[in-house]
N, C-alpha and C positions, 0 to 999 in steps of 0.2 A: 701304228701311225697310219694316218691317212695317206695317200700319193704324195698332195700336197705338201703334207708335213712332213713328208720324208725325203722330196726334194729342198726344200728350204735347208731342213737341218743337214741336208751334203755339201748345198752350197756355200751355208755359210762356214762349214768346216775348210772346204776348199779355197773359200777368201782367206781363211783365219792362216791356214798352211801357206795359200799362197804370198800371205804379206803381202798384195801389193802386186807382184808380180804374174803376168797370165799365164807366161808360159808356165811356169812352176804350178800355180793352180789347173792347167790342163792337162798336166802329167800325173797331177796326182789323180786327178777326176778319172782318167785314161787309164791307170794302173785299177783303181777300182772298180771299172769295167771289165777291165779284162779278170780280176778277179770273180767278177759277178756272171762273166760268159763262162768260165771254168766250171763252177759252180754249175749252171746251167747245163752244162755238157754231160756232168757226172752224175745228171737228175738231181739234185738239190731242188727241191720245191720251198724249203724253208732254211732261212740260215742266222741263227743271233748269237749275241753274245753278251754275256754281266762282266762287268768287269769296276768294282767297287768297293767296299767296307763289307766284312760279314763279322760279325766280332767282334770289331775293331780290328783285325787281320784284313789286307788288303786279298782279296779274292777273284780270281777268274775263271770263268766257264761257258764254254762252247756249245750249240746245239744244231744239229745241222738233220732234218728230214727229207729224205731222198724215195724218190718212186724208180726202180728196176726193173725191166722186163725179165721173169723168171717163170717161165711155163714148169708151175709145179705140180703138176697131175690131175688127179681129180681128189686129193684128200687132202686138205691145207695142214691137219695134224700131223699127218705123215711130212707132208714138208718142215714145216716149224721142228718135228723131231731133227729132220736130216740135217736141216741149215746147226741146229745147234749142236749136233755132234760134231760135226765138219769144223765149225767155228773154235768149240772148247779144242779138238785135236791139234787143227793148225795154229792157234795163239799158244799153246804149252801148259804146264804143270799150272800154272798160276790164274789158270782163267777157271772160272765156272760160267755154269747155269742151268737155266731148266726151261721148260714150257707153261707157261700159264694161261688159262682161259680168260678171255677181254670180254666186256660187256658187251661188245660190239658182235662177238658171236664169233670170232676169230682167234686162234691159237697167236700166240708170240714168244718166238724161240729171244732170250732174253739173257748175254752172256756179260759176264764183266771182270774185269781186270787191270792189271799195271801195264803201263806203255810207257816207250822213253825218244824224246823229243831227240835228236843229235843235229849239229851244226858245227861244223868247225868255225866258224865267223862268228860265233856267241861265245860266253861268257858267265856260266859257265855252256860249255859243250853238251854236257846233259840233260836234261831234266824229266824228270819223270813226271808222269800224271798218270790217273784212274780214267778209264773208257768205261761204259755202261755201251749195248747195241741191243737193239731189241728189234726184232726181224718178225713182219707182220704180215701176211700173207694174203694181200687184196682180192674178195671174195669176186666170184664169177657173178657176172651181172652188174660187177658195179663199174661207174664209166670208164671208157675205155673195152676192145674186146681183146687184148692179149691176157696174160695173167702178171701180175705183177706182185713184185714183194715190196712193202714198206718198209725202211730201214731207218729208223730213231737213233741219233748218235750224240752220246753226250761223254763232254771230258772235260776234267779241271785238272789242274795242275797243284791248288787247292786242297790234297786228299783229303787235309785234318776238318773239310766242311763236306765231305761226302755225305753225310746223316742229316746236312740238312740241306742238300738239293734233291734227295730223293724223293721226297715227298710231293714234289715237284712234278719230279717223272711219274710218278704212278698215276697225279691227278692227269697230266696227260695221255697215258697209255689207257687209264680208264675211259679217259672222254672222247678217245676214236672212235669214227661213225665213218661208213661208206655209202654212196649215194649210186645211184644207178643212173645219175645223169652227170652230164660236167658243168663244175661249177664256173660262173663267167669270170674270166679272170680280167680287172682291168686295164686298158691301155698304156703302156709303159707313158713315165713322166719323162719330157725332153731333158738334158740336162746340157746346161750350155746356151 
């Protein structure tokens, strides 16, 4: 969506929540700020979510691409190996992965596994969901001059439609490209 259209559609979710009321519409507008500054803070460059019909099973899934600073040497292979040993060792017995060569000319340490959501104030307490992380190792030269790692995150809750968000991921792991300039990013939209 455009600025525009992505303001519109906040606010008029934020009339729809607030019924009427501003203070209640400015809290909620407020909390998803602050959600969108967290984000921000943790390098989140990209963040969506589906949340619909896949099947006829109601389905959700999260995607969240973040930039790291991670001075990883001078061989991004050698990285991409280390990040994904490191990763399958500390997530446990139930994670895999491996390295794969990207179009983009770039290794991608690529792990995936079972996670469990816990909240004592839910109902149930647990729930589990599939992670996918794919860890990309931003080529020297391209904007910016630290080194950085790209980190791809996807999780559903969904597992029994994992086979078919994948195809998803790949068309985007495929379609990463790195520029040696920065791109303009536009003018936040006021909101309020």
């Amino acid at each position: 969506m455009s600025p525009e259209e992505t303001y519109a559609l906040a606010a008029g979710r934020a009339r729809a929540y607030g019924n009427g009321d501003a203070g209640r519409e400015r809290a909620f507008l407020n909390e998803v700020r602050g959600c969108s500054l967290a984000l921000e803070r943790a390098g989140v460059v990209y963040a969506g979510a589906v949340l619909g019909y896949l099947e006829e099973e109601l389905s959700l899934a999260v995607l969240t691409v973040a930039v790291r600073d991670f001075d990883y040497g001078p061989d991004a292979r050698v990285a991409a190996e280390g990040t994904l040993q490191s990763l399958v060792a500390s997530r446990g017995p139930m994670w895999s992965g491996a390295v794969y060569p990207l179009p983009c000319g770039q290794p991608a340490a690529v792990v995936t596994g079972p996670r469990v959501f816990r909240s004592r104030d839910m109902e149930p307490t647990d729930v589990p969901f599939a992670e996918l992380q794919a860890h990309v190792p931003v080529p020297e030269g391209a904007a910016g001059t630290e080194r950085r790692m790209l980190v791809v995150n996807f999780s559903t809750p969904a597992v029994r439609h994992w086979e078919r968000y994948m195809p998803v991921l790949v068309r985007l792991l495929s379609g990463l490209s790195f520029s040696e300039t920065e791109a303009a990013v536009p003018p936040p939209v006021p909101v309020g």
